[in-house]
N, C-alpha and C positions, 0 to 999 in steps of 0.2 A: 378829737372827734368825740360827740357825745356818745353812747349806744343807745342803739334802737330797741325800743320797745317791742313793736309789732314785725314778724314776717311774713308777706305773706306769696303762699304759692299758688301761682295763679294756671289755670290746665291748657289757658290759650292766650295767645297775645292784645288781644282784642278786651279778654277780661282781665287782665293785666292794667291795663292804660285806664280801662272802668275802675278799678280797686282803689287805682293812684288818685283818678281823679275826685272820689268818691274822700278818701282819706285828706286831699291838699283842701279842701273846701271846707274840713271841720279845723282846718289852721293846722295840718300837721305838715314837719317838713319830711319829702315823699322821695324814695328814688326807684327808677323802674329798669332791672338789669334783664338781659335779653339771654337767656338762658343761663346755668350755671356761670359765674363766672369766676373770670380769673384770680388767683391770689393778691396778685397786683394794682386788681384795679383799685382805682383810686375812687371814693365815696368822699360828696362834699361832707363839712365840717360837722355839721347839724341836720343827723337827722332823725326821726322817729320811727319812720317805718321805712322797709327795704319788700319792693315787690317783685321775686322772681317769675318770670314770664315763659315758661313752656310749652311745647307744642304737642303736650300730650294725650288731648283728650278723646283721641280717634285711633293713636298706636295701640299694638297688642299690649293686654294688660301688664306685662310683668318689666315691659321697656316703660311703664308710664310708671308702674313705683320705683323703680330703677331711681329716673329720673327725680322723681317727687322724692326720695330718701336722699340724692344728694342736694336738692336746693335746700333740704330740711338740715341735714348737716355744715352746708353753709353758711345761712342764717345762724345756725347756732353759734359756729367761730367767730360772727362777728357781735354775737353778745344778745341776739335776742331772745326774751322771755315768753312770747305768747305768740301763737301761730295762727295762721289762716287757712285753711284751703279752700282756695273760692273755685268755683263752677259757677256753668252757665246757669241764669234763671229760669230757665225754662229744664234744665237736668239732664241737659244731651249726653244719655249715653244708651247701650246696651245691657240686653240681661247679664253678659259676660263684666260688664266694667266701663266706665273708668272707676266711678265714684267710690262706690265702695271699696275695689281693693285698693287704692290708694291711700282713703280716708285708715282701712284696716291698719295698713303698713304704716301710716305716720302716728297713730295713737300707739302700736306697738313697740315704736322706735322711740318714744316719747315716754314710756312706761305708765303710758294713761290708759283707760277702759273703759269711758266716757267723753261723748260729747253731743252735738246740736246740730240738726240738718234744718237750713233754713234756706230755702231757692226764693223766696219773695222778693217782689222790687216793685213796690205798689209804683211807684213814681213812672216804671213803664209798662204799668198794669199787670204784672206779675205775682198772685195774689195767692195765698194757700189757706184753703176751709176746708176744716176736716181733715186734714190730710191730701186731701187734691187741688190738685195745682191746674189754678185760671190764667189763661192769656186774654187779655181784655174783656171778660166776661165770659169766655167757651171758656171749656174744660181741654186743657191742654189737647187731650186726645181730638178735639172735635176742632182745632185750631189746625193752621198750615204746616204745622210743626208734625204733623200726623206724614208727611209727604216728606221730612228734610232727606236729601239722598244718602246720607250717612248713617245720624242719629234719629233714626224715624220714631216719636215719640206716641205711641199707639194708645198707652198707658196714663191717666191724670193722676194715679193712689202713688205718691212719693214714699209712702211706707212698703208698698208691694213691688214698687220695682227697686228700691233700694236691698229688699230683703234678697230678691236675687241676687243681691253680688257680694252678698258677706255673709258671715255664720254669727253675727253679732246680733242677738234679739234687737228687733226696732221697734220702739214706743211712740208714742203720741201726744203731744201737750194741744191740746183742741182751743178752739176760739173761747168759750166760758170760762176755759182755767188763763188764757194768758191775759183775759179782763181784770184779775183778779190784783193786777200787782207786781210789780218786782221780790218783792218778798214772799208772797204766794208762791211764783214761779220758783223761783231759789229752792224752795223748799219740794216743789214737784219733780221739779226736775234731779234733787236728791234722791228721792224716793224713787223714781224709775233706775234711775243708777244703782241703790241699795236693791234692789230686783233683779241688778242679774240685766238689765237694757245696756247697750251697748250704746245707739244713738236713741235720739227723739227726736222727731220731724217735727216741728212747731209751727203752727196755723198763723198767720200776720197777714190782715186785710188792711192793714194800713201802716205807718211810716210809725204812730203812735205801738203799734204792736212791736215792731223791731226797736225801737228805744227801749222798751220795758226789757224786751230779750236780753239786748246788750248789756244794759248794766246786772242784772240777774246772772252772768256768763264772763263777768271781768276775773270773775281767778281764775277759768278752766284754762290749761294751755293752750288745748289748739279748740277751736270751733272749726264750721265747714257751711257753705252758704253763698251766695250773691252777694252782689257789690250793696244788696240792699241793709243786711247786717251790717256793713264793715263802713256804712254811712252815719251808723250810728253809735259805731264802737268807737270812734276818734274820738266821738264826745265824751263816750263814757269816761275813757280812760282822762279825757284831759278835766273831768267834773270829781271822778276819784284821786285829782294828782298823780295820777304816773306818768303821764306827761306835761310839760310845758310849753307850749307851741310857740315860739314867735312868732313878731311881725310880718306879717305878707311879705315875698320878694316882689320886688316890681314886675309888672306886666312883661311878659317875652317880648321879643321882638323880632320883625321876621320879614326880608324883604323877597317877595316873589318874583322869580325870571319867568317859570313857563310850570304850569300845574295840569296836572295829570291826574285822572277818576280810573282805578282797578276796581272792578266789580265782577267776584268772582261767587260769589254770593246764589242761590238760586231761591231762597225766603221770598215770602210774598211782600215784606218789609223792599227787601233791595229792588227787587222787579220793579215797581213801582218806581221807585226812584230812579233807577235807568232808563222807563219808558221816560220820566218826565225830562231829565237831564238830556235824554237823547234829540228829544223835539225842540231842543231850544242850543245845544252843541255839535260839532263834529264829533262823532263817535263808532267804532267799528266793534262790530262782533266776533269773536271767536270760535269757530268750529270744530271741538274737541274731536269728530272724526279727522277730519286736516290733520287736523297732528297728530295722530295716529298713522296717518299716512309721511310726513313730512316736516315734521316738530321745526327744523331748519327754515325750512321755506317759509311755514309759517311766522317765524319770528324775524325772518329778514322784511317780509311783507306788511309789518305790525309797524316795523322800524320806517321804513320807507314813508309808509303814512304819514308817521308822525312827525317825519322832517318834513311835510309839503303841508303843516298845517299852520298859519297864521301864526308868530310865537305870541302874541298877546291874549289869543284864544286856550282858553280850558278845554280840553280834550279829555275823550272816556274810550277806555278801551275794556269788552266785556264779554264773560262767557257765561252769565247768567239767563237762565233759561226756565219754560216752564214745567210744573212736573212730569206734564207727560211726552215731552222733549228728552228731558235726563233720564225717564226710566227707558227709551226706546235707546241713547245712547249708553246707559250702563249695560243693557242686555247685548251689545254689540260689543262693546269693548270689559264688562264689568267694572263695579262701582269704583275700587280702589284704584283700577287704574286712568279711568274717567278722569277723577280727581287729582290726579298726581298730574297728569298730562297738562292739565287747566291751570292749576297750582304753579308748576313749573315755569309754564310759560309765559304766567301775569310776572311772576317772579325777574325772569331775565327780562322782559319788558322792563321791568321800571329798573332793574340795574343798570341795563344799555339807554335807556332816556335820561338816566340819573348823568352818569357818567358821559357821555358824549351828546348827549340832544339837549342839556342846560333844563332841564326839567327839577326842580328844587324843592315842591309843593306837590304831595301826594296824597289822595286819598284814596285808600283802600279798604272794600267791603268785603267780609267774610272771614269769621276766625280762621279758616283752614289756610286763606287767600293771605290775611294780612301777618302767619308765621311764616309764608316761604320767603314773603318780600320781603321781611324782615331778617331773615336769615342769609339772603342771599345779597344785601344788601353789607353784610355784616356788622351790622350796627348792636353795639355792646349795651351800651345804658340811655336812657330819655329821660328827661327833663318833663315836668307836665304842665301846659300851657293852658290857654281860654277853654272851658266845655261850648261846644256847639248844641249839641241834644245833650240830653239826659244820661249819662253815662258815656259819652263820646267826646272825650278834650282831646286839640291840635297837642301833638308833643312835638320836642325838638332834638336833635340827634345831641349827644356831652362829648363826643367825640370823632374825631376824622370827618366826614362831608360834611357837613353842614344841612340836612332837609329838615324841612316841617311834615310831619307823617299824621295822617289822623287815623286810628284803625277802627273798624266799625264791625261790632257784630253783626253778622246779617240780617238779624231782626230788629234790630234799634233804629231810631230815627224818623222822622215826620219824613213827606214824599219831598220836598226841597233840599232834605239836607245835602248833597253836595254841591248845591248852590249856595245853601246857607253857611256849609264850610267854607268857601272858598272865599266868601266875601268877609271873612273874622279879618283876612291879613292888608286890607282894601282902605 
């Protein structure tokens, strides 16, 4: 087996499978493990990079570097040289964390005291000037992301909410310096480092900006950023020779029995998507009060459904909702356990559809939604298949059942995509 170059840790499942997909498209060969894993398991022959998959980005902060210092240790066992820590584009977290203390804790473990905050991902409008982070042209604050029920992003200055969660000076490489060059940059980005800065949040309105990042950033060990850097780091590394990518594997291949839509999501992204998927499929909603009352009953009633539906028919089963749906439910039951309830029970859905209802084809929306299914499912490593959207490839399970699982962040994707998924395997 060759070693791998790249690790990276990724803080949700969802930006996991975005990483991979992002990395197999610049020709690198990709594997995606479903939390820490075992000493045993088996990794194909060749590969470049290795994507730990975590469900950390919403735990208390000291279980998420917990977690994040062992996929770091990991990775390291099995040879790799340069790190990732990817987050969401948009920077879902709190003043308390994730990002920073995890980001703290892996440069510490690392003996490093430098690196690079880049959330952009022009490709799905994810853009940073000045320092502030655009969702399709608002300012993240003035975007839906202002309402997420978790990560409520209130804030657009990636320097001022970052600065909350570390004691590491945060600098700034602005739109005029990163015009300047990869050589320019190299050299700015020294100089903040020789200062005494800890990170630099770096500005990239375009795909042309993250290329220049990437190769200016190939010796640091670890960076931290979006799947939008880590689009352009393959390249780097394979135009500097440290990698050598082979030939494409041949297309997956994937025969469908009965496919299933979890949409656990409440983003105005997914909403969308369920209203349209709903008008044209069988689809039931979920009543997080119900299951508070009855978690059982509700999930025998979930079942029952979805054996009296057509098996040729795509069915959606969902507890997304609008914000001011979720904030009158969080006030009743509060947020964390809102979510855990909803999480839960998308969760044994599609274990008891998987398992006894021949259901083989899944897609799941929502990072929080698409770690329990994943978890609950037991599913160790994935394979990464056709992209649908922009950051959204089918994977395929490397071991035990056999599903095709697509995980989708809740704000990715045009309003047909699980239409547009479903018909990749057609």
């Amino acid at each position: 087996m060759t070693r791998p170059l790249l690790g990276v840790i990724a803080d949700d499942f969802t930006g996991a499978t975005d990483a991979a997909s992002m990395l197999a498209r610049a020709g690198l060969g990709v594997s995606v493990l479903i939390g820490v894993p075992p000493p045993d398991l088996r990794l194909p022959q060749s590969t470049d990079a290795l994507v730990v998959a975590l469900k950390s980005r919403t735990v208390p902060a000291p279980q998420a570097v917990a977690d994040s210092l062992l996929a770091l240790k990991w990775l390291e066992q099995q040879g790799c040289l340069r790190f990732y820590f990817k987050y969401c584009s948009t920077f879902d977290s709190t003043p308390q964390g994730n990002i920073g203390p995890v980001a703290d804790a892996l440069l510490s473990a690392l003996g490093e005291s430098f690196t690079v905050v880049s959330p952009a991902l022009p490709v799905n409008g994810r853009t940073v000037y000045q320092g502030h982070l655009f969702v399709g042209g608002q300012l993240l604050s003035d975007s839906p992301l202002r309402d997420h029920p978790l990560t409520p992003m209130t804030d657009s200055n990636v320097c001022r909410v970052l600065a909350q969660q570390t004691a590491r000076p945060v600098g700034l490489i602005a739109h005029p310096q990163i015009e300047e060059g990869t050589l320019a940059l190299r050299t700015q980005l020294g100089q903040l480092h020789a200062a005494g800065y800890g990170y630099a949040v770096v500005d990239a309105l375009d795909d042309t900006h993250l290329a220049t990042l990437a190769h200016a950033t190939t010796d640091l060990r670890l960076l931290t950023g979006s799947s939008g850097l880590i689009r352009m780091l393959g390249e780097a590394y394979r135009v500097q020779g440290l990698v050598t990518p082979g030939s494409r594997a041949a297309p997956l291949r994937h025969t469908v029995t009965r496919s299933l839509v979890l949409a656990g999501s409440c983003s105005a992204s997914t909403r969308q998507q369920v209203a349209r998927f709903a008008a044209r499929h069988p689809a039931l909603s979920v009543d997080p009060l119900a299951l508070a009352e009855d978690a059982d009953a509700v999930l025998a009633d979930v079942l029952a459904w979805l054996e009296r539906q057509p098996v040729h028919e795509a069915v959606m089963v969902f507890s997304s909702a609008p914000p001011e749906e979720v904030q009158r439910v969080q006030q009743l039951l509060g947020a964390d356990q809102a979510a855990a309830l909803t999480e839960h029970l998308l969760a044994s859905v599609a274990l008891k559809a998987s398992e006894h209802l021949g259901f083989n084809t899944l897609v799941v929306a929502g990072g929080e939604t698409s770690g329990a299914v994943v978890q609950a499912l037991g599913i160790q490593a994935l394979e990464v298949g056709p992209e649908i959207d922009p950051s959204v490839p089918w994977t395929l399970t490397l071991s035990g059942q056999h599903l095709a699982l697509a995980l989708k962040s809740g704000n990715f994707g045009a309003s047909d995509f699980f239409e547009k998924a479903l018909r990749t395997w057609l």
